[in-house]
C-alpha positions as CSV (number, residue, x, y, z in Angstrom):
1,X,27.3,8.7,-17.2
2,X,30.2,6.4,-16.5
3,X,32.3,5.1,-19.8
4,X,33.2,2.0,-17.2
5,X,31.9,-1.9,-16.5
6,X,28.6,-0.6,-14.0
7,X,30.4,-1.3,-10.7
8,X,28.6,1.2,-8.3
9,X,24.7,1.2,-8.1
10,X,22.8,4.1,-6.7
11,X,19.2,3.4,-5.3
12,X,16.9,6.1,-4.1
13,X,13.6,5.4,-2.5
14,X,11.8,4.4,0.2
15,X,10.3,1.3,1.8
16,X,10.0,-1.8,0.7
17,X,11.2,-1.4,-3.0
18,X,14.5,0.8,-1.6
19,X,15.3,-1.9,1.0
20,X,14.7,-5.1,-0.9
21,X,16.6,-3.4,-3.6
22,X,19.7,-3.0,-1.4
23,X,19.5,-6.1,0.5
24,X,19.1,-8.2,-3.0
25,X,21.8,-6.3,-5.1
26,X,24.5,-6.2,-2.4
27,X,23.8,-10.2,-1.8
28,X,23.8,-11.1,-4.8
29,X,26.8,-8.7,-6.3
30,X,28.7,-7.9,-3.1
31,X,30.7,-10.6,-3.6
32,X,31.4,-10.0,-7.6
33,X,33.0,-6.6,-6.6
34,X,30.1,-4.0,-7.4
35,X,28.9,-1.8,-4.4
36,X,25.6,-0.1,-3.3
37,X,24.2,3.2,-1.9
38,X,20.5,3.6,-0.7
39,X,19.2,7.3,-0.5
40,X,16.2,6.8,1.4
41,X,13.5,9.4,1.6
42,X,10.6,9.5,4.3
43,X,8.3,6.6,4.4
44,X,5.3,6.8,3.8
45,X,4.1,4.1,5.8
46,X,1.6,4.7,9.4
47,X,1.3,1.7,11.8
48,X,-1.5,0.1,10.3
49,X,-0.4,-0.5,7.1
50,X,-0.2,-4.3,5.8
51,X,1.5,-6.1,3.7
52,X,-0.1,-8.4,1.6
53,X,2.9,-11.2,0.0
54,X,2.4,-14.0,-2.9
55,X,4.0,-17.1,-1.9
56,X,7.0,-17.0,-4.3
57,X,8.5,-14.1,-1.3
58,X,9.5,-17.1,0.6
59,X,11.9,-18.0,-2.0
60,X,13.8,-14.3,-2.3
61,X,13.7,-14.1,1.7
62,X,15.8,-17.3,1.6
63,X,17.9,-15.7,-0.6
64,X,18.7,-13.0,1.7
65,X,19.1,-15.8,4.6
66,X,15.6,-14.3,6.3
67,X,14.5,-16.9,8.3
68,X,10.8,-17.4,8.1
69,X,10.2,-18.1,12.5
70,X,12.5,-15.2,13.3
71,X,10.9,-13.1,10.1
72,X,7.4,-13.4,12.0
73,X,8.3,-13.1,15.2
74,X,9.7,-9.3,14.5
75,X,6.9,-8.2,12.6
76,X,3.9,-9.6,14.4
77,X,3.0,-11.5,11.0
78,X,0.8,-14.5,10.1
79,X,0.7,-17.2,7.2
80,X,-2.1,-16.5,4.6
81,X,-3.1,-19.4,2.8
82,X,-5.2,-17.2,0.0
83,X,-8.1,-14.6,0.2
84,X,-12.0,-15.7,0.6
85,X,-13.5,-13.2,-1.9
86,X,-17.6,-12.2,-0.3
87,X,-20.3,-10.5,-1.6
88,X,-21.2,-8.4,1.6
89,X,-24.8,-8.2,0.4
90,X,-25.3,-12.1,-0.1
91,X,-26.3,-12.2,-3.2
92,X,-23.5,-14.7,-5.0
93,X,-21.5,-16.9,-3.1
94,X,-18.5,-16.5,-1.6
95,X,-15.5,-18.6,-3.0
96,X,-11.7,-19.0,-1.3
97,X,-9.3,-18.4,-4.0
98,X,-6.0,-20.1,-2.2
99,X,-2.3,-21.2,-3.3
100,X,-1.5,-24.2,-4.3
101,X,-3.1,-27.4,-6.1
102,X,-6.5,-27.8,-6.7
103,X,-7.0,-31.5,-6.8
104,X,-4.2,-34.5,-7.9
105,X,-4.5,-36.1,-11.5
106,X,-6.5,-38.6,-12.2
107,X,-5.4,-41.6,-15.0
108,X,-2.3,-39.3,-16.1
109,X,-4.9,-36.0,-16.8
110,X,-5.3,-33.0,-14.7
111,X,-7.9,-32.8,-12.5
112,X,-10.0,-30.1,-13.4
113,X,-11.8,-31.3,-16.8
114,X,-13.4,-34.0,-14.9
115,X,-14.3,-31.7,-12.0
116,X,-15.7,-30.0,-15.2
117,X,-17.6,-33.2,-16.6
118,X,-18.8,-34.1,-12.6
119,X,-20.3,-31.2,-12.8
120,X,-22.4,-31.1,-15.6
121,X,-23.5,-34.5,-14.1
122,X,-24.8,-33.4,-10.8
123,X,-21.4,-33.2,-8.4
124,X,-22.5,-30.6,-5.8
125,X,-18.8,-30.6,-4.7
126,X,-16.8,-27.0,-4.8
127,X,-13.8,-27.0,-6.7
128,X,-12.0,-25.6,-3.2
129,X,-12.9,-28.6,-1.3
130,X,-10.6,-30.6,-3.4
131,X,-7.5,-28.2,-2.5
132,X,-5.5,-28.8,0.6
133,X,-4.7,-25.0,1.1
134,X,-8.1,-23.8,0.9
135,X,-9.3,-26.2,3.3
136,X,-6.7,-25.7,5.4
137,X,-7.1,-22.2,5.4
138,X,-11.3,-22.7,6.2
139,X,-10.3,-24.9,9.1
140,X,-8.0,-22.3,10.7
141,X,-4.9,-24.7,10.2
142,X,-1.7,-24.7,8.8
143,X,-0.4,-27.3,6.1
144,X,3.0,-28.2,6.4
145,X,4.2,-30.0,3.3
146,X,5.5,-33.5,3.3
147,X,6.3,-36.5,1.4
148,X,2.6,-36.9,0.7
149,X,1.5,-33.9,0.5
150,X,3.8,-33.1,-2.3
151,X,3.3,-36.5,-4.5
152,X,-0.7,-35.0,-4.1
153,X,0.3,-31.3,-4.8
154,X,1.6,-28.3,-4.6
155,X,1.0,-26.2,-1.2
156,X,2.0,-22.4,-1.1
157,X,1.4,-20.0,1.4
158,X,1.9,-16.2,1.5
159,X,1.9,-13.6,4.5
160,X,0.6,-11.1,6.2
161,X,3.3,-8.8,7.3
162,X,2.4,-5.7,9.5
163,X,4.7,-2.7,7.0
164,X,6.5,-0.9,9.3
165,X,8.7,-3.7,10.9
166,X,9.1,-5.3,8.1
167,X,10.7,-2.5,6.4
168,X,12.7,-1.8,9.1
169,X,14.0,-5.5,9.1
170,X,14.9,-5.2,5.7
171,X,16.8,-1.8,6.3
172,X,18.7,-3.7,9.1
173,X,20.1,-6.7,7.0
174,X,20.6,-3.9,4.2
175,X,23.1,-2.2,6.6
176,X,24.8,-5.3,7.7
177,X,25.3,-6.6,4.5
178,X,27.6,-3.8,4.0
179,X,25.1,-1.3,2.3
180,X,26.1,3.0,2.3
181,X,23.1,4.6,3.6
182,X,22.1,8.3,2.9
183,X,18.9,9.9,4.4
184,X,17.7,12.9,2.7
185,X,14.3,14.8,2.2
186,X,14.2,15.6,-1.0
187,X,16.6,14.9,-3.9
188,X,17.5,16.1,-7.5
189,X,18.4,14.5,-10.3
190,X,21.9,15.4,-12.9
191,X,20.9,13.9,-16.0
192,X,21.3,13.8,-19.7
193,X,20.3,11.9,-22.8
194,X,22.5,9.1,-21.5
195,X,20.9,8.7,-18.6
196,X,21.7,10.0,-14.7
197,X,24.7,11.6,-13.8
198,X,24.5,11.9,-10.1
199,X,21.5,12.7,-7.5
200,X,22.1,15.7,-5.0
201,X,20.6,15.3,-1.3
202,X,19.4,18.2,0.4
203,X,22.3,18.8,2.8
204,X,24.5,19.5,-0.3
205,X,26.0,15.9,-0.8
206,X,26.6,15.1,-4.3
207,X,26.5,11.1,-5.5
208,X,27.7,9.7,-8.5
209,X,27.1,6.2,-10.1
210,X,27.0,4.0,-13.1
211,X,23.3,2.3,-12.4
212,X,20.8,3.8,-10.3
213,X,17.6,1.8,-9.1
214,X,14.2,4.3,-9.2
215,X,12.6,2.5,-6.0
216,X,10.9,6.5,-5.3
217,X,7.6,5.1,-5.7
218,X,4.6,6.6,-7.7
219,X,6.6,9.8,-8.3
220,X,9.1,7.8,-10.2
221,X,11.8,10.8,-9.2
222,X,14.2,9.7,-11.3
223,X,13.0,7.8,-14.4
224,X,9.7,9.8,-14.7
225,X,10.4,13.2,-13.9
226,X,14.3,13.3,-14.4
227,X,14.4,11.2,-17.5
228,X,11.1,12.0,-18.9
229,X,9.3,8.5,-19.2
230,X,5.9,8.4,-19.6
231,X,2.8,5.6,-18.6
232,X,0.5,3.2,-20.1
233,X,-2.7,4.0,-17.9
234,X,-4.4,1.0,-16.6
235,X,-7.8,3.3,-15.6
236,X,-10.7,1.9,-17.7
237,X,-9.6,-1.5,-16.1
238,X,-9.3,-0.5,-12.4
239,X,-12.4,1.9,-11.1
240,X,-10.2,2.1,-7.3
241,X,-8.8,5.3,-7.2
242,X,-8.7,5.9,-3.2
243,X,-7.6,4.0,0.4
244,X,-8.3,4.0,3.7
245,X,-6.6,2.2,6.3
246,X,-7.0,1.2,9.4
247,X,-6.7,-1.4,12.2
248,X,-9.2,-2.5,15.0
249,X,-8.3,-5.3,17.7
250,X,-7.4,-9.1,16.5
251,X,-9.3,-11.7,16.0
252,X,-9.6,-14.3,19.0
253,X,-7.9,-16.8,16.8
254,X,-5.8,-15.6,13.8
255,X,-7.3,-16.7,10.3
256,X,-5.1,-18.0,7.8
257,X,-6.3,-16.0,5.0
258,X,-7.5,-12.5,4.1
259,X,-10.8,-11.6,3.2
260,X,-12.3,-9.2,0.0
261,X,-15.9,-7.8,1.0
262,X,-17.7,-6.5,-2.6
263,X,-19.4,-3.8,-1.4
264,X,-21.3,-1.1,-3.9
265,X,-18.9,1.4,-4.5
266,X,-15.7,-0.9,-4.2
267,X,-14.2,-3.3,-1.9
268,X,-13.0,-3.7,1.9
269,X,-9.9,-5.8,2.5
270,X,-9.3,-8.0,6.1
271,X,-6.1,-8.9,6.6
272,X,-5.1,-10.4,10.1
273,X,-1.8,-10.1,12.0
274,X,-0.8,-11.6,14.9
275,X,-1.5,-8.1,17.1
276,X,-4.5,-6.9,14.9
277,X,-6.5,-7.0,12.3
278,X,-5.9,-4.6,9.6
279,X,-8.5,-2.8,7.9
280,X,-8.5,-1.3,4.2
281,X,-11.4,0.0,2.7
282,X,-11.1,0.5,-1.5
283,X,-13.4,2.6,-3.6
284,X,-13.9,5.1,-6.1
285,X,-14.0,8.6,-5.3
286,X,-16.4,9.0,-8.4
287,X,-18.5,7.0,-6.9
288,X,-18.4,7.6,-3.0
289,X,-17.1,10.6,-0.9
290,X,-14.4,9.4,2.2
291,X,-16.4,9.9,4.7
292,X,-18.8,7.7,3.2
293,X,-16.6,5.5,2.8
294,X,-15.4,5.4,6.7
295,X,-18.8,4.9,7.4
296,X,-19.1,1.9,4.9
297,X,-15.9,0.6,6.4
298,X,-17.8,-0.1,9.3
299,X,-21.0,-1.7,8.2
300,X,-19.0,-3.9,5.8
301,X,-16.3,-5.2,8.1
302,X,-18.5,-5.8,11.2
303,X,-15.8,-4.6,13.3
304,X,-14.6,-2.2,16.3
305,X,-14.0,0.7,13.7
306,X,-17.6,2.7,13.9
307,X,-16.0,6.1,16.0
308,X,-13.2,6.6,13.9
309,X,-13.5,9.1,11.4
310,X,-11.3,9.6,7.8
311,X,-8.5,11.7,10.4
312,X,-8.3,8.2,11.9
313,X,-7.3,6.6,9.1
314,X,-4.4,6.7,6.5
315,X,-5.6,8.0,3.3
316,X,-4.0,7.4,0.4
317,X,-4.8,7.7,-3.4
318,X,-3.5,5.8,-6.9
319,X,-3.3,5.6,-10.8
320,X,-2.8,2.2,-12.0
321,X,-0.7,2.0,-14.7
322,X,3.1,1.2,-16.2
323,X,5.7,3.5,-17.3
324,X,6.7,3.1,-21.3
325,X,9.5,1.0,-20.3
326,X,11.2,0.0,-16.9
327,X,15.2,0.6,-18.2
328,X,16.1,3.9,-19.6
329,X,19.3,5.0,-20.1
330,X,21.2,3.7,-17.3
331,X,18.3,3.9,-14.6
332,X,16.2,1.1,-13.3
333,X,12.6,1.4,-11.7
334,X,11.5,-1.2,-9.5
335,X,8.2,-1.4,-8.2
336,X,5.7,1.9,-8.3
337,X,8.4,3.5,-10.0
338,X,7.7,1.1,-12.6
339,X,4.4,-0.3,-12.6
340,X,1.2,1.0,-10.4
341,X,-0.7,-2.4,-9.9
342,X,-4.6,-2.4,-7.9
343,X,-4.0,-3.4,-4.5
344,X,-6.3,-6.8,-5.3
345,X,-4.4,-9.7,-4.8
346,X,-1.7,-8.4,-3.1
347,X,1.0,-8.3,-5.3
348,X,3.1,-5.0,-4.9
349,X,6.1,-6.8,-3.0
350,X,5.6,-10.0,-6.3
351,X,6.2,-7.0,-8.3
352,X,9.3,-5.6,-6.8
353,X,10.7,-9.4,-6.4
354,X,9.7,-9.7,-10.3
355,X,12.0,-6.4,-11.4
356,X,14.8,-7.4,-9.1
357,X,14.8,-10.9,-10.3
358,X,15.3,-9.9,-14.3
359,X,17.9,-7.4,-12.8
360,X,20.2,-10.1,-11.6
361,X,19.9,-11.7,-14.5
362,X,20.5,-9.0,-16.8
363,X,23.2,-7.1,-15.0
364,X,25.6,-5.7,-17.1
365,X,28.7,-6.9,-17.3
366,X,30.2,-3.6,-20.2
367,X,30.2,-0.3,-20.4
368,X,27.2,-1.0,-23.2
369,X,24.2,-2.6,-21.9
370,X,22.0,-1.7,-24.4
371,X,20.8,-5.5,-25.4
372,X,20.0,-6.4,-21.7
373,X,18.2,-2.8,-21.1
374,X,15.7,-4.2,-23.9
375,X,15.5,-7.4,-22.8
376,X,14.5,-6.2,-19.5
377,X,11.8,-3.5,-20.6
378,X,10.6,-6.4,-22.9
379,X,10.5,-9.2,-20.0
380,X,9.1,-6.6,-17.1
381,X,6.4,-5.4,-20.1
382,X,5.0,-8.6,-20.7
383,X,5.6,-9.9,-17.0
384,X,3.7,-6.7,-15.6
385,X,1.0,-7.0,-18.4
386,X,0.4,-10.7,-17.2
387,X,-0.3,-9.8,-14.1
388,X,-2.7,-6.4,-15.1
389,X,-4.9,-9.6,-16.8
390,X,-5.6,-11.3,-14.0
391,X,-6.3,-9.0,-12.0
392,X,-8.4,-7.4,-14.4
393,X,-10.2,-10.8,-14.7
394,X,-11.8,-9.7,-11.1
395,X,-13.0,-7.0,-11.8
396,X,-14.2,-7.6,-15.3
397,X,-16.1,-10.7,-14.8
398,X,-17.5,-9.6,-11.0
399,X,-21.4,-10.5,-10.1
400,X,-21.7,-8.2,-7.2
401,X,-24.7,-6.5,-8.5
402,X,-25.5,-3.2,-10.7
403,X,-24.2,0.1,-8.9
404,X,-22.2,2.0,-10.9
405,X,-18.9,0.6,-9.7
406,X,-19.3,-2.8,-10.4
407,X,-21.3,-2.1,-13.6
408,X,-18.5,-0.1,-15.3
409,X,-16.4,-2.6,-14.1
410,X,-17.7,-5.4,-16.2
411,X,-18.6,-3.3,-19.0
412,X,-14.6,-1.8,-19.5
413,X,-13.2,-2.7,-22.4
414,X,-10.5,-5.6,-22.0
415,X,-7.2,-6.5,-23.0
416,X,-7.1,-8.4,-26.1
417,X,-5.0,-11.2,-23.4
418,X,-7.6,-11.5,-20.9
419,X,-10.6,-11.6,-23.6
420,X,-8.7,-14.3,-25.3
421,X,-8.2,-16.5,-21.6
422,X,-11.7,-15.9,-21.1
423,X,-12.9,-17.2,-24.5
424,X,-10.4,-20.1,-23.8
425,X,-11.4,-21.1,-20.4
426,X,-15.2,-20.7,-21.4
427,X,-15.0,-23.1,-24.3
428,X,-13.4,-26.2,-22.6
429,X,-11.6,-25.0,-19.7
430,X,-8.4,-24.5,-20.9
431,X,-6.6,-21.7,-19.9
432,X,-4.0,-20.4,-22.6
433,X,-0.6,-20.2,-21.9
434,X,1.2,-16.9,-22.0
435,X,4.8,-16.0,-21.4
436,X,5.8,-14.3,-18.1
437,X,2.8,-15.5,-16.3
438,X,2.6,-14.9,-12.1
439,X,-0.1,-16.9,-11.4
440,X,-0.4,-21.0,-12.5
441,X,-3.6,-22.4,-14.3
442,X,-4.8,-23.9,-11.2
443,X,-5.3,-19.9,-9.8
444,X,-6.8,-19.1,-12.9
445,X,-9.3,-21.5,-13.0
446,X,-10.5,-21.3,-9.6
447,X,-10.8,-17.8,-9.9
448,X,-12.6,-17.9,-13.0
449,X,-15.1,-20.8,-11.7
450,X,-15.5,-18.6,-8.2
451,X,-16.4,-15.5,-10.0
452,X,-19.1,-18.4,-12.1
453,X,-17.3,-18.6,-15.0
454,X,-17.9,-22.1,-15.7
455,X,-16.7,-24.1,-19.1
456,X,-19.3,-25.4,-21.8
457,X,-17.1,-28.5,-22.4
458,X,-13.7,-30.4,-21.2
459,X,-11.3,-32.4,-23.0
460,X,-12.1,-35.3,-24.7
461,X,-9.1,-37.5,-23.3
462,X,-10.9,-38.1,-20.0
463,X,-13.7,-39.6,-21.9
464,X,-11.7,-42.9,-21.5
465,X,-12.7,-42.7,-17.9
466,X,-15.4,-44.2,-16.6
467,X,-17.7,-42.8,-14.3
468,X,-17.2,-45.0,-11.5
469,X,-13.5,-44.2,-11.5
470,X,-14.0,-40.6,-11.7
471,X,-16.0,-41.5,-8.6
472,X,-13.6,-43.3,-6.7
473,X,-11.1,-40.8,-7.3
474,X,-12.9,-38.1,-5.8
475,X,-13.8,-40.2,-2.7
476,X,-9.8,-40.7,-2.5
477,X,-9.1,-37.2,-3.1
478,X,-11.5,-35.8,-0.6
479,X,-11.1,-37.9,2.0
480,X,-7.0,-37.7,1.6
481,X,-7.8,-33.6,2.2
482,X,-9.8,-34.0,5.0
483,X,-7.2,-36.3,6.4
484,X,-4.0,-34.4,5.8
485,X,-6.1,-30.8,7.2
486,X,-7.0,-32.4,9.8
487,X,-4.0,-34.0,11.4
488,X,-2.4,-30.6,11.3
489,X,-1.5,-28.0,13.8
490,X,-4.0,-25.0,14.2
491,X,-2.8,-21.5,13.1
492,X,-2.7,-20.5,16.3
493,X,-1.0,-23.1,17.4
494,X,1.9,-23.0,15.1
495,X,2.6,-18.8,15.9
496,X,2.3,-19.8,19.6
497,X,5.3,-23.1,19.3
498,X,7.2,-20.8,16.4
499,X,6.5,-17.2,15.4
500,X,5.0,-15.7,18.1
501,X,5.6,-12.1,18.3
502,X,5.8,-10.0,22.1
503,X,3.3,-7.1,20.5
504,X,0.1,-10.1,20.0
């Protein structure tokens, strides 16, 4: 391990975690004098795979000068507004869990205690309908932001970005920002009690460094088996242990949101591109066999998929869970390497941009960067944590009936956190703020009032209302939504003038 300022980083991996990596580092650090390698080992990505962003990707692609028309155009992508969570077997309503704002303040208070106290009165009004994203994304439109649309709100928006070209847009930029590229099948690790020495490729090359990134995935190559760091398993939380993925033919027009199917052993995932529509089935294998599972896939998705068979599919499985810290010695791991997180949500690529974030912020600048190595295990620990919680909220407080699945799903033991949100939230609707949090109070709360989670009382300081203003105000804010979603372009629309890719 180098005696010298960290000046050269290493980064071996594949996929999105190498190539954002590289593309983020040498942008960022180019310029200050430190250079980057990227040992990339096979992907392990097939055609159909998806990728399923938050909306704070935006912001790290316009770091790395992506632009968003051009972006979509490659990849065959679309805009996804949020993800309309459905009980395939009807038996509790569905609820659209979307970015952004739910509501505009009323009197100087946030909206949502008096949505609260409406309700308890008699409103027969969904939280949703008061959010411009949601609505948007139910009317198959887009919602560009403006003037007004920002005094009422915040708007967000995520994507759906087909895998393969995505990744191979990011290796692109990574190469033209300057970036030394190895290939290699297989590497191994020189390493002491200081850290990594220097990673050997399998034709015989030898590379040295003073940081390497662990962007290998699951297998964690270099800070798992190398160095020897163990995980925190996340199991009793998360019962999905196995995927399947597939693709049958787009939709006619392309929705601007995914969709979650509950279905008894686990959950199917929609997620539409411009050039299909991406299929991924999620279950337990304790509870359900894979060819049961294709079959299911079928039923529950209501699409084209009924004569393909598991050999059709990509089959993959996982072990949610977090490595004992992210930083050891002088290696990095970003994303799986790191942190395992269930694929609900979709917030593998957050995770990665999380990591990479804290890097740049923390990069050392001596030869002894033991202060920011435990700043950075203790900001990706609770940051990786806060995002465990709500995802765990799901799961743990489903009502998609009593099959094995979704019964040891709500009766798993939760973290102390999440117990203590939910007691919060349930009281008087507050949701308690935590450090490092992902998602703001406005997803909380709508996902705890879809999943019928609903608060026993609301802050007193909107008593001073009266109900006639409370009223008005919702008449405003409604018919401002409709307003706004309506005078806006279609999805459709928008890929066809902007982002239209050759493959749809």
């Amino acid at each position: 391990m180098s005696d010298t300022r960290p000046n050269h980083v290493v980064i071996v991996g594949r996929d999105a975690a190498l190539w954002l990596s590289a593309s983020v580092i040498q942008r960022a650090l180019g310029p200050a004098g430190i250079s980057v390698e990227a040992v990339e080992l096979p992907t392990r990505l097939q055609p159909g795979d998806i990728i399923v962003t938050q909306p704070a990707i935006e912001a790290l692609h316009n770091q790395l000068r992506l632009d968003e028309a051009a972006l979509l155009r490659t990849t065959g992508g679309s805009f996804s507004f949020g993800q309309n969570f459905v009980d395939s077997s009807g038996a509790t309503p569905s609820f659209m869990h979307a970015s952004g704002a739910y509501g505009a303040p009323i009197d100087g208070n946030a909206f949502f205690p008096y949505w609260v106290k409406a309700r308890s009165f008699g409103l027969d009004v969904a939280l949703e309908d008061f959010c411009l994203t949601a609505a948007a994304a139910k009317q198959g439109r887009m919602m560009l932001p403006d003037e007004t649309t920002e005094i009422f709100g915040r708007t967000d928006y995520g994507y759906h970005l087909p895998a393969l070209p995505y990744i191979a847009t990011l290796k692109t930029l990574a190469a033209r920002l300057g970036v030394v590229i190895h290939h290699t099948a297989t590497v191994a690790a020189e390493h002491d009690q200081g850290g990594i020495r220097a990673i050997s490729l399998d034709d015989g090359h030898r590379i040295e460094g003073a940081l390497f990134v662990d962007a290998t995935g699951p297998e964690a190559l270099l800070i798992g088996e190398a160095l020897g760091v163990g995980r925190d398993e996340w199991r009793p939380q998360f019962g999905i242990d196995r995927r399947l993925s597939t693709q049958a033919p787009r939709f006619l027009s392309v929705p601007a949101y995914g969709e979650i199917r509950a279905w008894r052993d686990g959950w199917l995932g929609l997620y539409p591109s411009q050039a299909a529509t991406h299929v991924v089935q999620h279950y337990s294998s304790a509870c359900c066999n894979d060819g049961d599972a294709m079959r299911a896939m079928a039923t529950v998705s209501g699409l084209s998929v009924s004569g393909l068979s598991v050999s059709d599919a990509t089959l993959r499985t996982f072990d949610p869970g977090r490595r004992h810290v992210a930083w050891q010695g002088n290696c990095v791991a970003i994303g799986e390497a790191a942190c395992t997180l269930d694929p609900i949500h979709g917030v593998d690529l957050h995770a990665i941009q999380l990591g990479l974030v804290h890097l740049l912020q923390l990069f050392p600048v001596t030869a002894d960067f033991s202060a920011e190595r435990a700043e950075y295990n203790r900001l990706m620990h609770s940051s990786l944590e806060r995002i465990r919680d709500f995802q765990s909220a799901w799961y743990a407080l489903n009502r998609y009936g009593n099959s094995p699945f979704w019964t040891q799903a709500r009766e798993a033991a939760r973290p102390d956190a999440l117990a203590h949100k939910i007691a919060t939230f349930q009281a008087r609707g507050d949701i308690a703020p935590m450090e490092d949090e992902s998602f703001s109070f406005d997803s909380w709360q709508a996902l705890f009032v879809g999943l019928g989670l609903m608060p026993e009382s609301w802050s007193p300081a909107i008593d001073r209302t009266s109900p006639e203003r409370m009223k008005q105000e919702f008449r405003r804010i409604l018919a401002f939504v409709k307003e706004q979603v309506l005078k806006q372009p279609t999805h459709e629309l928008y890929l066809d003038n902007f982002c239209r890719s050759e493959a749809a």
